[in-house]
C-alpha positions in Angstrom: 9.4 18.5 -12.9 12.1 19.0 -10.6 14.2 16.8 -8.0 14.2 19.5 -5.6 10.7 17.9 -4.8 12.6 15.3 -2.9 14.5 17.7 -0.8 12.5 17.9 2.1 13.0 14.0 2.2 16.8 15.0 2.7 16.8 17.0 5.5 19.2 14.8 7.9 16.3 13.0 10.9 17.4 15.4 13.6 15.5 18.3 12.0 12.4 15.8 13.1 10.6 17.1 16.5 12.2 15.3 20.0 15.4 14.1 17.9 18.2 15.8 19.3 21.7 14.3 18.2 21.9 11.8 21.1 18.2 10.2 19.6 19.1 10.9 16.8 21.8 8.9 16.3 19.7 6.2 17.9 17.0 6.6 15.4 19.2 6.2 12.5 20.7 3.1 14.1 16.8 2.1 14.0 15.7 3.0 10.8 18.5 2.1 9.1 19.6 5.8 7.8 20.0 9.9 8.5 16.9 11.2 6.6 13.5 12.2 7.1 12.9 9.4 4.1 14.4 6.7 6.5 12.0 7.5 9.2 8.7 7.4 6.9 10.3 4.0 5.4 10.3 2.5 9.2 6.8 1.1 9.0 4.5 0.1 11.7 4.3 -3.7 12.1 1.0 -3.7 14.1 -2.1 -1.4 15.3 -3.6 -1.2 18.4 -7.5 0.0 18.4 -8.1 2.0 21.0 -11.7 3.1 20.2 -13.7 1.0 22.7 -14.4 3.7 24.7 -16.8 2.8 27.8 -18.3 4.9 30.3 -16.8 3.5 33.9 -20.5 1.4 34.5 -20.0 -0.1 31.4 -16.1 -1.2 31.1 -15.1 -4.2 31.7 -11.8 -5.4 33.0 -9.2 -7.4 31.3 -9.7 -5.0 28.2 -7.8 -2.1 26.2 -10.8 0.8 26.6 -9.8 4.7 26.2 -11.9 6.8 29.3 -13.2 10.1 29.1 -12.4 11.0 32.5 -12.2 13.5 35.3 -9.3 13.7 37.7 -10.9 13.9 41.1 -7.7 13.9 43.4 -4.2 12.1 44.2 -3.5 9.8 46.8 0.2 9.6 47.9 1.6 6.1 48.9 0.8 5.1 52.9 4.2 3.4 52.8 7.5 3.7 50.6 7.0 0.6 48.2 3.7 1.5 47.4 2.1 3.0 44.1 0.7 6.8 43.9 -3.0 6.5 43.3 -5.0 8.8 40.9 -8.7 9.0 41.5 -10.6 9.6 38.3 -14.4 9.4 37.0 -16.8 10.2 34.7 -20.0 10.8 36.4 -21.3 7.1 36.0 -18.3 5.8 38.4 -15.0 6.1 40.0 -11.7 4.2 39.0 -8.3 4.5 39.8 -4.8 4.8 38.2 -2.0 3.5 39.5 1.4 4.8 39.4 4.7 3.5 40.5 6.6 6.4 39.5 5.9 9.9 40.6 7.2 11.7 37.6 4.6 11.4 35.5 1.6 12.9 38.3 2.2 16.2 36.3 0.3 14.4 33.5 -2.9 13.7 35.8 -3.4 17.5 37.2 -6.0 17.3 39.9 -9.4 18.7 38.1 -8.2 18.2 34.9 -10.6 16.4 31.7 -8.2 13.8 30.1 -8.5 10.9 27.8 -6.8 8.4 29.5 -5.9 4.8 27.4 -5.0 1.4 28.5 -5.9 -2.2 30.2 -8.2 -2.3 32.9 -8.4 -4.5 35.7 -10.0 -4.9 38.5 -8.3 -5.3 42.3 -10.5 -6.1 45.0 -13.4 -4.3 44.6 -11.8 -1.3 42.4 -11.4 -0.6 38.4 -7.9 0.3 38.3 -5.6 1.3 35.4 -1.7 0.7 35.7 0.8 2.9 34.0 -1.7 4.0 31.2 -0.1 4.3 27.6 -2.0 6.9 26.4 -3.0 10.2 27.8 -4.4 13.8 26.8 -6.3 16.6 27.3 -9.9 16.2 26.1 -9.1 18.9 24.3 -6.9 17.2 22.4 -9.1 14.6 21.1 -8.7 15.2 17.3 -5.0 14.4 17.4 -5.4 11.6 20.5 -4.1 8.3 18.8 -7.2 6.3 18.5 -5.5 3.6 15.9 -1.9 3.2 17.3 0.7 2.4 15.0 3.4 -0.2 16.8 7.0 0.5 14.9 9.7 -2.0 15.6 11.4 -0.2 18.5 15.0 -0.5 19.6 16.7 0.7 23.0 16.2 4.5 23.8 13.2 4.9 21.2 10.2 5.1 23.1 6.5 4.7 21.4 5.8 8.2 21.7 9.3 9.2 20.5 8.6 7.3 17.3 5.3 8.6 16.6 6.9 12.2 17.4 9.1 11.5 14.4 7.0 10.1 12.0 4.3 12.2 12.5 7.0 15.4 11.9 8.3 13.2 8.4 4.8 13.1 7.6 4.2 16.8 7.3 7.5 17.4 6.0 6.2 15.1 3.0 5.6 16.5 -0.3 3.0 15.9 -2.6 4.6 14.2 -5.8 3.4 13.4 -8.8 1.8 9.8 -9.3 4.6 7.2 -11.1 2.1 4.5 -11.1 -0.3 3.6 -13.7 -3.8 5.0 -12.9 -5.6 1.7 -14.3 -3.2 -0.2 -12.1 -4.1 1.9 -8.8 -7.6 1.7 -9.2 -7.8 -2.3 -10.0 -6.2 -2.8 -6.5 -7.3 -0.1 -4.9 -4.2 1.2 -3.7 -3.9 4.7 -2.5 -1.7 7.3 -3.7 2.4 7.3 -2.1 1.7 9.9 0.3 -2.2 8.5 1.2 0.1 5.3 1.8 2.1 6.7 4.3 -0.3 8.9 6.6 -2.7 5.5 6.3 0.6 3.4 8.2 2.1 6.1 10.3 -1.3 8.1 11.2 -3.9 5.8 10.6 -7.6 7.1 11.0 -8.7 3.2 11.0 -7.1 -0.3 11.0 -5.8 -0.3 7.4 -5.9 -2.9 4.9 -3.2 -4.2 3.1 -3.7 -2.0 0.3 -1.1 0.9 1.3 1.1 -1.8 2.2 1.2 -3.3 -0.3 1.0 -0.2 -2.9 4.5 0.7 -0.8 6.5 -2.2 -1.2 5.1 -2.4 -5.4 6.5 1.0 -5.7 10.1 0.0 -4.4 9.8 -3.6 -6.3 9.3 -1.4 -9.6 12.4 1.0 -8.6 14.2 -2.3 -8.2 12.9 -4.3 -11.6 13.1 -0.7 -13.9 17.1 -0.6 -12.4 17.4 -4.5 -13.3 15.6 -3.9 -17.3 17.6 -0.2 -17.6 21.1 -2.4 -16.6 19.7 -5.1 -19.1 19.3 -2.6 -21.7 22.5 -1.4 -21.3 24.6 -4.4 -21.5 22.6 -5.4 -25.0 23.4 -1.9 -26.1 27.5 -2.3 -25.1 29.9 -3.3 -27.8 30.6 -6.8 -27.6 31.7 -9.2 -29.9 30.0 -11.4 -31.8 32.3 -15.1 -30.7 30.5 -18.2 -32.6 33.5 -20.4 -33.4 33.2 -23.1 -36.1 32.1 -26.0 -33.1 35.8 -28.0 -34.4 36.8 -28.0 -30.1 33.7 -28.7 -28.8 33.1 -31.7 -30.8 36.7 -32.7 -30.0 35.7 -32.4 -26.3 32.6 -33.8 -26.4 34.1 -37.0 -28.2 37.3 -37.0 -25.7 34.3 -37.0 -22.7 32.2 -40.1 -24.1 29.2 -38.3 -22.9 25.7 -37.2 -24.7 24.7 -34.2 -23.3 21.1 -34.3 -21.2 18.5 -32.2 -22.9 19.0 -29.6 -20.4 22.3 -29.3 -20.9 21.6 -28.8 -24.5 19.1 -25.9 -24.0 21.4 -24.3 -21.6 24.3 -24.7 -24.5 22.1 -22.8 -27.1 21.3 -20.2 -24.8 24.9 -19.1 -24.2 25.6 -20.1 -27.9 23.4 -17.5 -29.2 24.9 -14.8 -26.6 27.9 -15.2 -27.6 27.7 -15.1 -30.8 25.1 -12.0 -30.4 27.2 -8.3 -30.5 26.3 -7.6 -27.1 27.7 -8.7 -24.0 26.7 -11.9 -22.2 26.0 -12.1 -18.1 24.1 -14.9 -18.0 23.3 -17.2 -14.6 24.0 -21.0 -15.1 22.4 -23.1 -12.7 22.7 -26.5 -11.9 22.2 -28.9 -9.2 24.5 -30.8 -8.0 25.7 -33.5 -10.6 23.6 -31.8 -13.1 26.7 -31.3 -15.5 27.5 -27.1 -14.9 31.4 -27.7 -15.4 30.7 -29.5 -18.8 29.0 -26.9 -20.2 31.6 -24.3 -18.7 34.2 -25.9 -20.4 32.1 -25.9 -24.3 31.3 -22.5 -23.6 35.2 -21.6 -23.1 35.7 -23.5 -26.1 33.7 -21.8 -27.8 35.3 -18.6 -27.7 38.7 -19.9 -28.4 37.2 -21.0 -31.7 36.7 -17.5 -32.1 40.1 -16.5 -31.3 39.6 -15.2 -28.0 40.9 -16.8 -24.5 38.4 -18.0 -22.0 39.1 -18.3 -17.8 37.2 -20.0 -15.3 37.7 -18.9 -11.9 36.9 -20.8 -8.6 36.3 -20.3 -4.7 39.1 -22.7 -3.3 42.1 -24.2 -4.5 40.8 -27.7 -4.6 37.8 -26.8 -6.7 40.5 -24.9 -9.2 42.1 -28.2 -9.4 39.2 -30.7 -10.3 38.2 -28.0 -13.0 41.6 -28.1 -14.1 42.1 -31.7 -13.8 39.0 -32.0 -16.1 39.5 -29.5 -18.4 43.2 -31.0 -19.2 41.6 -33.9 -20.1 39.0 -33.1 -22.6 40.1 -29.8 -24.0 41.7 -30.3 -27.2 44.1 -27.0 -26.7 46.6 -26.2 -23.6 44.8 -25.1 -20.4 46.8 -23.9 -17.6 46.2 -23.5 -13.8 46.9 -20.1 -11.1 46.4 -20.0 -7.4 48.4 -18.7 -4.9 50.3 -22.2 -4.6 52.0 -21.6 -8.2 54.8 -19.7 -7.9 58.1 -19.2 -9.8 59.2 -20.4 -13.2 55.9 -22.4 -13.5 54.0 -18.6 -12.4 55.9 -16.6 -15.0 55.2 -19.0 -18.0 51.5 -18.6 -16.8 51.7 -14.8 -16.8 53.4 -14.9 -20.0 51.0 -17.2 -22.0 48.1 -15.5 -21.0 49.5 -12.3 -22.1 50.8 -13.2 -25.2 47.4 -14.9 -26.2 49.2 -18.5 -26.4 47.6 -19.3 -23.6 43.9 -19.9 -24.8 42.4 -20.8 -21.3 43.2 -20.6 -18.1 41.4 -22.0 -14.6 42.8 -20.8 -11.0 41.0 -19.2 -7.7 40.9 -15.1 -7.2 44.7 -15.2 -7.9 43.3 -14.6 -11.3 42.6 -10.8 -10.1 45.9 -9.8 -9.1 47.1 -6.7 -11.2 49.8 -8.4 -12.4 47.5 -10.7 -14.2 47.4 -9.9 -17.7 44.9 -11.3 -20.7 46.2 -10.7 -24.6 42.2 -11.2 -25.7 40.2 -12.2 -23.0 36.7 -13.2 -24.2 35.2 -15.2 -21.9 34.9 -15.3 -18.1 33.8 -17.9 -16.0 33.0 -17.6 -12.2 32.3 -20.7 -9.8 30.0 -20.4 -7.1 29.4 -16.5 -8.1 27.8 -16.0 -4.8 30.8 -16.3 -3.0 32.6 -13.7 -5.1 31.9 -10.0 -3.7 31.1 -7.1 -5.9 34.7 -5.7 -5.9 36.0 -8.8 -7.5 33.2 -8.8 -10.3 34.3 -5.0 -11.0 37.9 -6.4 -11.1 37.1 -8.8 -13.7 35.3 -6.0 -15.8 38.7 -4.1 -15.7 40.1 -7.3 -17.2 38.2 -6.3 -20.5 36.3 -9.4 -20.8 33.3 -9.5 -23.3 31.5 -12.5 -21.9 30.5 -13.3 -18.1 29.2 -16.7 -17.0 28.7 -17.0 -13.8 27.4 -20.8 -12.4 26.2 -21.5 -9.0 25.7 -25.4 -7.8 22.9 -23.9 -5.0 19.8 -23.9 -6.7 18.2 -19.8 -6.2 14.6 -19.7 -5.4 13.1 -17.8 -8.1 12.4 -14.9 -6.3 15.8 -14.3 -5.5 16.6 -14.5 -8.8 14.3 -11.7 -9.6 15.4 -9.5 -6.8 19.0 -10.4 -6.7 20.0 -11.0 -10.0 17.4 -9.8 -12.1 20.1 -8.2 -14.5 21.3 -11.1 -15.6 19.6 -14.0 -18.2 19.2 -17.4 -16.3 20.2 -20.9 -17.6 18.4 -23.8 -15.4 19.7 -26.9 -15.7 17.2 -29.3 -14.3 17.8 -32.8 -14.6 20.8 -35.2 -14.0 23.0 -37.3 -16.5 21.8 -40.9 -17.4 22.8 -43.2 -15.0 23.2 -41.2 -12.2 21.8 -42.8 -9.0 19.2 -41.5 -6.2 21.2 -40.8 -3.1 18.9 -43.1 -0.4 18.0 -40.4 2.4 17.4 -42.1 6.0 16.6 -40.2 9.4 18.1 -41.2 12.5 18.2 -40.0 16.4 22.0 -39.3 17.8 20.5 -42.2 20.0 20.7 -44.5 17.6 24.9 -43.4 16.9 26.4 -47.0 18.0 24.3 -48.2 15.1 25.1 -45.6 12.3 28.8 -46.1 13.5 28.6 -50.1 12.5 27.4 -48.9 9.0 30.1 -46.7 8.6 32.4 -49.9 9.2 30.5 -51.9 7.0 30.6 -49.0 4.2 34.6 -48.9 4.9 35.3 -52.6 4.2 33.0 -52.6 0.9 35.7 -50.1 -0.4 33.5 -46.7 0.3 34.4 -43.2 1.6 32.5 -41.4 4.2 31.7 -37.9 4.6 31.4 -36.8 8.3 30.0 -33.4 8.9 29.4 -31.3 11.8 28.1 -28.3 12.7 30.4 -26.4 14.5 34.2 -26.4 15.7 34.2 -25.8 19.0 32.4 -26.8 22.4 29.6 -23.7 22.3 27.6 -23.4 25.5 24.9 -22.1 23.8 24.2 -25.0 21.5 24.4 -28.3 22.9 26.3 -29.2 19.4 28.9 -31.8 18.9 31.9 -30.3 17.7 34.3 -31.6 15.2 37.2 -32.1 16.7 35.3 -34.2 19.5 33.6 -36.0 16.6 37.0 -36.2 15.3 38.9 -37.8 18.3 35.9 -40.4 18.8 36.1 -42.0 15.2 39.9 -42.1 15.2 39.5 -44.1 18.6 38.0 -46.9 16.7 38.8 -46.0 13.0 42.4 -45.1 13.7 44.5 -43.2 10.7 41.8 -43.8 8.0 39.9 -40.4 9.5 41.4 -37.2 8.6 39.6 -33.7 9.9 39.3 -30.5 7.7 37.3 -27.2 9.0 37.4 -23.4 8.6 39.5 -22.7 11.8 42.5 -24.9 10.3 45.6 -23.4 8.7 44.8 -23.3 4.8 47.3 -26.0 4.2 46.6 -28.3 6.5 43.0 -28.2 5.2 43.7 -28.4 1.9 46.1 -31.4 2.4 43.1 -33.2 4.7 41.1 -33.0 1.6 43.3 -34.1 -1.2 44.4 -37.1 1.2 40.7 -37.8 1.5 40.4 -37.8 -2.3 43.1 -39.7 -3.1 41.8 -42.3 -0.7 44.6 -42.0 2.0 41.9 -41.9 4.5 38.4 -43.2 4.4 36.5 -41.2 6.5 37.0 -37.1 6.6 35.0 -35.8 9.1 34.4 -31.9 8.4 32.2 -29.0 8.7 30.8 -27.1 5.5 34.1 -26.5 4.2 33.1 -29.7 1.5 29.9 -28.3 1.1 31.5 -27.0 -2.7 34.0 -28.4 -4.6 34.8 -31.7 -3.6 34.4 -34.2 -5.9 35.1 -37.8 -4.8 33.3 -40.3 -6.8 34.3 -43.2 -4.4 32.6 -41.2 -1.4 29.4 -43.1 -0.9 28.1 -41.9 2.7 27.8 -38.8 4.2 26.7 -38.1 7.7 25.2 -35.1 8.7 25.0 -34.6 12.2 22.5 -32.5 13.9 20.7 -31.7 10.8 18.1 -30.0 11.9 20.6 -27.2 12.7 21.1 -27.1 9.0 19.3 -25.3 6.2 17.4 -27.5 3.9 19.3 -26.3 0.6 22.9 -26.5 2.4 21.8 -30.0 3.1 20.4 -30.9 -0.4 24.7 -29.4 -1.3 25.9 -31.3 1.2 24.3 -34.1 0.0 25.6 -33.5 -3.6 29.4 -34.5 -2.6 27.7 -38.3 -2.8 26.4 -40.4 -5.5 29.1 -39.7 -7.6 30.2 -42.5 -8.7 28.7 -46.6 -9.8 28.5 -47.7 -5.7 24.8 -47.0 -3.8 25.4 -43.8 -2.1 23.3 -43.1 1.7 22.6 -39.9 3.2 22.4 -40.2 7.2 20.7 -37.1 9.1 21.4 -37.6 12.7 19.1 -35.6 15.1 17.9 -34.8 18.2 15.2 -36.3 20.1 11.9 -34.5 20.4 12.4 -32.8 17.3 9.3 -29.9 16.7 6.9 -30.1 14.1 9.0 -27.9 11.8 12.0 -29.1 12.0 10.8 -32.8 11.4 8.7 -31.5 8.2 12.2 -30.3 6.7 13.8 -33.1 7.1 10.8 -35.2 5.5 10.9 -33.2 2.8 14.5 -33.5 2.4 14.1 -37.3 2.5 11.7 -37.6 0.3 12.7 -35.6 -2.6 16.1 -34.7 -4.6 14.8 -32.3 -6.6 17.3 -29.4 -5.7 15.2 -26.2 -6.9 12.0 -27.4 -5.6 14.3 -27.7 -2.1 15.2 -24.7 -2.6 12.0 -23.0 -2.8 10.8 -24.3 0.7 13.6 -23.7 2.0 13.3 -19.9 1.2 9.8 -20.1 2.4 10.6 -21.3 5.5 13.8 -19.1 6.3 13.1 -16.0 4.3 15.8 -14.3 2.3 18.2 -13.4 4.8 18.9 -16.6 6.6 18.9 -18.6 3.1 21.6 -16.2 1.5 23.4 -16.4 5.0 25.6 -13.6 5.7 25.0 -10.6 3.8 27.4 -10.1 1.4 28.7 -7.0 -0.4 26.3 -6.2 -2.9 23.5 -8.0 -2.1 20.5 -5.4 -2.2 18.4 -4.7 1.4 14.8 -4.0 0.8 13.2 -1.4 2.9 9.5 -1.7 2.3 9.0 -5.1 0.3 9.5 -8.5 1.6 10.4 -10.5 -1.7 9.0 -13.3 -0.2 5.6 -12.1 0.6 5.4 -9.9 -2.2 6.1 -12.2 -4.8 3.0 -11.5 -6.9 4.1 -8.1 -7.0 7.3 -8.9 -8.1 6.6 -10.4 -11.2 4.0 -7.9 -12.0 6.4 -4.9 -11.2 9.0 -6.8 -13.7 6.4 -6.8 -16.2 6.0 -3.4 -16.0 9.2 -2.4 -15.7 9.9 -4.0 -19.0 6.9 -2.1 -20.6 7.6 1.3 -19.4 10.7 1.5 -20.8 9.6 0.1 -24.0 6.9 2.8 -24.4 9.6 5.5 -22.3 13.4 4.9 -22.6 14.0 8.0 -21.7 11.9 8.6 -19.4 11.0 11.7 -20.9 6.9 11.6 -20.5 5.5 12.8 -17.4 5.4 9.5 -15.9 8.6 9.1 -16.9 9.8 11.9 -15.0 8.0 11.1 -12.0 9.9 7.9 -12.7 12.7 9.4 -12.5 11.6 10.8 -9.0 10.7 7.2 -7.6 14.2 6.1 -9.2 16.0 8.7 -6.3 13.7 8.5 -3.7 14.7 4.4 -3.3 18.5 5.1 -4.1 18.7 3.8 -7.4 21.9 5.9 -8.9 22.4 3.0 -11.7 19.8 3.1 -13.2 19.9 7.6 -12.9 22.8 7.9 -14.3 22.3 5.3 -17.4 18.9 7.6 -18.1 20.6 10.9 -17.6 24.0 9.6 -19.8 21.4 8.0 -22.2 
């Protein structure tokens, strides 16, 4: 078998019919690519039927019907503003089309036998037929579009430009071999790849879901086989077996006066037994907020400083490289040093030299820790922070570092189908209950009506010795949403608060941000009002309030975070969602859930249900894999079945050497997965 198969997929779009370079360029803006591939993976969203076709006695107006008609004559406008008229029948009556732009009379030739589609209406006492969508010679008929696939269209792709172009991918399409599991194909009933296609893009009848669905499973399984072949790989790469005698982590664990939660404990033996396995570890620790992530972090580090290796944890921001520091110098029982871009001379060059000598047995700082000049004697173990906010170029810089062991932790709880289509490479850790003691943070709804009232808690909250979070949604006056912005919010407070409200947002010089929050901490103010920017990291266990305004602008799992920074510490802690009046059914049902529960994954879940993928991993980061057929979200059933698979094929094929395998191997190119290519060809 032989990729040449695939090259007619290849050819660049403009080799299509209609797509010269200027629509071709368009199209590929479109579809999302320069191939004839690209095209046949732009799918129809919809079909129109257009096989109700009525003699002219029997239509009825206010319908789609398709007319098998003769053109009888044309009747030019009796005054410039008015339509041409196109007088057509069929030998059981007389209708009329109506067209506002002479061009397209040469598609109506007077005599002519045509099969005309579209809505008729009737005007006065007349059928009549505006613009119609559809139209050929009777002649024609076999090819005439009687199921119409609709394609998500952009500006300069018309319908019939579209269907032009798919229908010339189409017959460019070769017949490959079957990578699916015969038993599997007939249990759903799913057509073959290339039955698939034709049924979406040149349907002879309103199709099921079936080739829809076979689609999307076929990418899913190009996906998962990538994610199991990677998973392989990494078991299969010399690590180092780092078990440590469990001398520090008692220490630490003593020094922190803390008994770890079960969860914390199954999450422990999990990263345990990786790293003392001779493989590498990349393992996904999550944790909700307050669950106890950094704890565990800092055992884990410890753990492979018993073994003789060094261990660093790196974080997003400056401040959150500073509270891990902070709480790592207090309970590590060995020296633990800090880098971010703020240390800098003598104290910079005794970091630099300790960690490349190996005296330096762990150290904690922000993406300063990537800088070339950055040097590890035997780095072991790596910790990331909030992995989502580090791209892919950093991750590959931290592999250059030599380090053994990855884990990475994220305080946003991932939905698990993310977690199957995002980071399915990697072994998971939940952690998913809270320390002992820890208190429910009481949730209350309120209009921005109602802000004279919510202002005389804050007061109250102030002189009982509590902190108070303050968050906005935006920066700036916007004139498209009516939003309050934070300086505004800002100036009003300090009007009757006075110098105990400090600001902090994106738009503010680094320092002056980072100085607004360590004031806040340190309880120089009382009441930081802010945007997201303390949505990670800030940890101020005399903050009891936080006031989200306009949270129904929010996200339901950036408000579940946001909600995290209170009910730190032994005072009640409130969370205050101010919104608008005449809230819609939706966005009051978030917010009710939101209220009632605290249960940070099952948050998490809805809110990927209700926002899909895209809007819950917001901006598209580097990396982050684009589906082209499959919608995670709908197709999770298929997910977990195609993981399933994928696990079992390469059991029974590693290789990929059996004729499924090779027509594997063929799926594996035709969805762009090189990874997992080049590990079967190098293996």
């Amino acid at each position: 078998m032989t990729l040449d198969l695939l090259t007619p997929l290849r050819a660049p779009l403009t080799t299509l019919p209609g797509l010269g370079p200027r629509l071709g360029a368009l199209m590929a803006k479109l579809v999302g690519g320069k191939t004839v591939r690209d095209v046949l993976f732009h799918l129809p969203g919809e079909f129109l039927d257009r096989r109700e076709s009525p003699s002219l006695a029997e239509a009825r107006p206010g319908r789609v019907a398709t007319l098998r008609v003769e053109v009888i004559r044309h009747e030019e406008p009796a005054r410039p503003g008015q339509p041409w008229r196109v007088v057509i029948g069929d030998g059981t009556g007389f209708a009329e089309i109506v067209l506002f732009h002479a061009a397209r009379l040469p598609q109506f030739p007077s005599g002519s036998r045509l099969i005309i589609s579209g809505r008729l209406e009737r005007f006065q006492d007349r059928l009549v037929m505006a613009h119609p969508e559809q139209v050929a010679s009777q002649a024609q008929e076999a090819d005439f579009p009687w199921i119409e696939p609709v394609w998500p269209l952009a500006a300069g792709i018309t319908p019939r430009t579209m269907r032009r172009a798919a229908l010339g991918a189409l017959a460019r399409l070769p017949d490959l071999p079957e990578w699916q599991d015969p038993a599997l194909l007939a249990r759903r009933s799913w057509p073959g790849f290339g039955a698939a296609l034709r049924a979406l893009h040149a349907p002879g009848a309103v199709p099921g879901p079936e080739p829809r669905q076979r689609l999307a499973y076929d990418e899913l399984l190009a996906r998962q086989i990538t994610f199991a072949i990677a998973r392989g790989l990494r078991r299969r790469q010399p690590g180092r077996a780092m078990s440590g005698d469990g001398r520090l982590r008692a220490a630490a664990l003593k020094a922190s006066g803390l008994t770890p939660t079960a969860a914390q404990l199954r999450a422990l033996a999990e990263i345990e037994a990786d790293m003392g396995a001779p493989h590498r570890m990349r393992r996904l620790l999550q944790g909700d907020v307050g669950s106890g992530k950094t704890l565990v972090a800092l055992l884990a580090c410890l753990q492979a400083v018993e073994a003789g290796a060094q261990a660093a944890l790196m974080a997003p921001t400056e401040i959150l490289a500073r509270q891990h520091y902070a709480l790592f110098q207090r309970l590590a029982p060995v020296p633990v040093a800090l880098l971010t871009g703020n240390v800098k001379g003598a104290a910079r060059r005794e970091v630099l030299k300790g960690a490349a000598a190996g005296t330096l047995p762990i150290l904690i700082g922000t993406h300063a820790i990537f800088q070339k000049e950055v040097g590890f004697r035997d780095l072991g173990l790596a910790v990331v922070d909030e992995q989502h906010r580090f791209g892919v170029d950093q991750r590959l810089a931290l592999s250059a570092k030599g380090v053994a062991d990855l884990l990475v932790m994220t305080a946003t709880p991932i939905p698990r189908t993310l977690l199957l289509t995002h980071w399915g490479e990697m072994e998971v850790s939940r952690i998913t209950e809270k320390p002992a003691g820890r208190e429910r943070v009481t949730t209350t709804l309120h209009r921005l009506a109602d802000l004279p009232k919510v202002e005389e808690a804050i007061a109250r909250a102030i002189a009982g010795g509590g902190r108070v979070y303050w968050v906005c949604p935006l920066v700036s006056e916007s004139e498209i949403l009516d939003v309050t912005a934070t300086e505004r919010r800002f100036a009003a407070l300090r009007e009757r608060f006075g110098g105990a409200v400090a600001m902090a947002h994106g738009r503010m010089e680094p320092a002056a941000r980072e100085a607004a929050l360590r004031g806040f901490a340190a309880g120089q103010t009382r009441i930081l009002v802010a945007t997201t920017v303390i949505e990670v990291g800030l940890d101020v266990p005399e903050a009891n309030v936080m006031v989200i305004e306009h949270a129904e602008r929010f996200g339901l799992a950036q408000l579940h975070q946001l909600r995290g920074r209170v009910g730190r510490g032994q005072a009640r802690s409130y969370c205050l969602l101010l919104h608008e009046d005449g809230l819609g059914v939706a966005a009051r049902e978030r917010l009710r859930i939101l209220r009632d529960t605290d249960d940070g994954f099952a948050i998490a879940d809805e809110d990927y249900r209700l926002r899909g993928a895209g809007e819950y991993l917001g901006t598209r980061q580097s990396g982050l894999p684009g589906y082209l057929l499959a919608d995670p979200e709908t197709d999770a059933g298929l997910l977990a079945m195609a993981r399933q698979e994928a696990v079992l094929l390469l059991q029974r094929d590693p290789r990929l050497q059996t004729p499924r395998g090779q027509a594997v191997r063929l799926l594996l190119h035709l969805f762009d997965q090189r990874e997992a290519i080049e590990t079967v060809r190098a293996g």
